[in-house]
N, C-alpha and C positions, 0 to 999 in steps of 0.2 A: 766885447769881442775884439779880437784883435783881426787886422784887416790886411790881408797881400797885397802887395802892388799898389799901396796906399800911395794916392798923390793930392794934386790941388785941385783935378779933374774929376778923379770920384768923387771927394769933398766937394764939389757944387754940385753934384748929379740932385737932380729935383725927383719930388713922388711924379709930378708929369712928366719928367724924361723916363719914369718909369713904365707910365701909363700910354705913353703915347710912341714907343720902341724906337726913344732916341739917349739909352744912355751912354752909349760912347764905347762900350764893352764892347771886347774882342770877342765876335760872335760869329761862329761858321754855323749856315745855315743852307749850304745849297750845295749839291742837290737834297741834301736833308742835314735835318737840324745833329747836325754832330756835337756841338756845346751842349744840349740838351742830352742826350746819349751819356755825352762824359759827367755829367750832372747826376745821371741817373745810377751811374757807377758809382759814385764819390758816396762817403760815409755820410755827412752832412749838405746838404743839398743846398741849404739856404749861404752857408759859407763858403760852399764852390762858388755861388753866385757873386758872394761880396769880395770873392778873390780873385775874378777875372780880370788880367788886365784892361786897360784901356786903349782904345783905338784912336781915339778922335774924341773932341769937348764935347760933353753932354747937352742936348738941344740940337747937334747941329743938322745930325741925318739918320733916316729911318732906316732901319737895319730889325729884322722881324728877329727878334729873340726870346724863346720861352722864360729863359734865366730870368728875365723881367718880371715877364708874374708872376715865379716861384716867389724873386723877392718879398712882391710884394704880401702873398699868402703870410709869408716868414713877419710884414711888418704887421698887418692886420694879427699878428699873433701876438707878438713884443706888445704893440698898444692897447690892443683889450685883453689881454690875458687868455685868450680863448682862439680854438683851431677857425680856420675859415668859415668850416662847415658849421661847427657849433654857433658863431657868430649867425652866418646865414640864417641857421635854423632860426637862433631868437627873433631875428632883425626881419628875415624875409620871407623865409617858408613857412614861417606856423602862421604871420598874416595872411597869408594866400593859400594856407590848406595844403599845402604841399608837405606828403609826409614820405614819401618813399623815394628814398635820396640815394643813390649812391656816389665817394666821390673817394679815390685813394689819396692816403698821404705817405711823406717821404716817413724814414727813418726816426726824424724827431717828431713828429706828428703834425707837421704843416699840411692841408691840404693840395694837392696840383694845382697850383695858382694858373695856369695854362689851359688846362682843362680838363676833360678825362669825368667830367659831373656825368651822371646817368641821373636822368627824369623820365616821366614817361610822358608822351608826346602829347597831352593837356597839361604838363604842368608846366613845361617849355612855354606851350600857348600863352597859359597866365603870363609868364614874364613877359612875352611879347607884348600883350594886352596891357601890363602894368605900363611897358614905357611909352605904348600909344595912349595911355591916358595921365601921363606927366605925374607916373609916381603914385597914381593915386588906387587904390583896392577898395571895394566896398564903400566906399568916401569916407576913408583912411588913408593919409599921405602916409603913404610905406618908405618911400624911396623921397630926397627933398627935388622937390620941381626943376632947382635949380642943377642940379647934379645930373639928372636928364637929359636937361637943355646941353649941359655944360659936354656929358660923356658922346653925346652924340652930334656933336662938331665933329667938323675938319679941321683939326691940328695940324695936321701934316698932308700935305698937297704930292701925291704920286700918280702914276700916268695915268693918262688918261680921262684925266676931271677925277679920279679913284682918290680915294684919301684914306685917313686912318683917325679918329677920335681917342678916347680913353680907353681900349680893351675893343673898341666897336670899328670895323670897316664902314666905310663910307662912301656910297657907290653912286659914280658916276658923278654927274653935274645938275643933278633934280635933288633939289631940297630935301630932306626929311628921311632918306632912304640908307639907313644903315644896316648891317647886317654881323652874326656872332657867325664865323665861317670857322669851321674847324678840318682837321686833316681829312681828306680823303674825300673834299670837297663837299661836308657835312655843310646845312647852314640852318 
């Protein structure tokens, strides 16, 4: 693919500057996610994303952008050959019985790496359940222990003891307490 606004700043952007909404991209987000909006217009979803310019060096500050997990949908695609969800399904839902999935994808068939998944509210539980038991289902490592541990840090330090992990909020100043919050104050 060929890339806009290619510099030496995207070229270091990491999968964690991905994961943890510190790529550097020119991201409006307030009072709503308007980059996401233009995203949603754009032909190619995944290449509006890889053609934002850049604001600031990847790593350095949190800046909440959907575009990110679009990416990432877009790479979990490129690297296994398979949409999110289909991944998912092999990887995560058919271990834990979860079969009534909804989740929309873009134009080229990337999943909403952001969110937009529809469960129904025992199969949400399992995943909760899966990451209070470090990955594990049935005594089947689903998920690796260390990915767990690793997603539900604090990376990024925002007010108030509040942080932000891999995809995961991170709430407050007591240990262990993160949380999947989505619009309209879902969590």
């Amino acid at each position: 693919r060929s890339v806009e606004n290619l510099d030496a700043r995207k070229e270091a952007m990491t999968l964690e500057d991905l994961l943890t909404m510190r790529s550097g991209f020119e991201c409006a987000n307030e009072p709503v996610e308007v980059t996401l909006y233009q995203m949603q217009e754009s032909p190619d979803w995944v290449q509006f994303a890889l053609d934002l310019p850049m604001a600031e060096d990847p790593g350095t500050r949190f800046v909440y952008c959907s575009c990110n997990s679009h990416l990432l949908s877009g790479i979990i695609r490129e690297t296994t050959g398979m949409s999110e969800r289909d991944y998912a399904n092999e990887t995560l839902f058919e271990p834990l019985g979860i079969r009534n999935v909804s989740w929309p994808s873009d134009p080229q068939g990337n999943n909403h790496g952001w969110g937009d998944l529809r469960l129904a509210p025992p199969d949400i539980a399992k995943l909760g359940y899966l990451y209070l038991k470090g990955g594990v289902w049935d005594g089947e490592q689903v998920v690796p222990a260390e990915w767990v541990a690793a997603s539900t840090q604090k990376h990024v330090s925002l007010e108030e003891n509040d942080g932000y992990g891999y995809q995961w909020w991170i709430s407050g100043g007591i240990l262990g307490i993160y949380e999947a919050r989505g619009r309209g104050g879902q969590r």
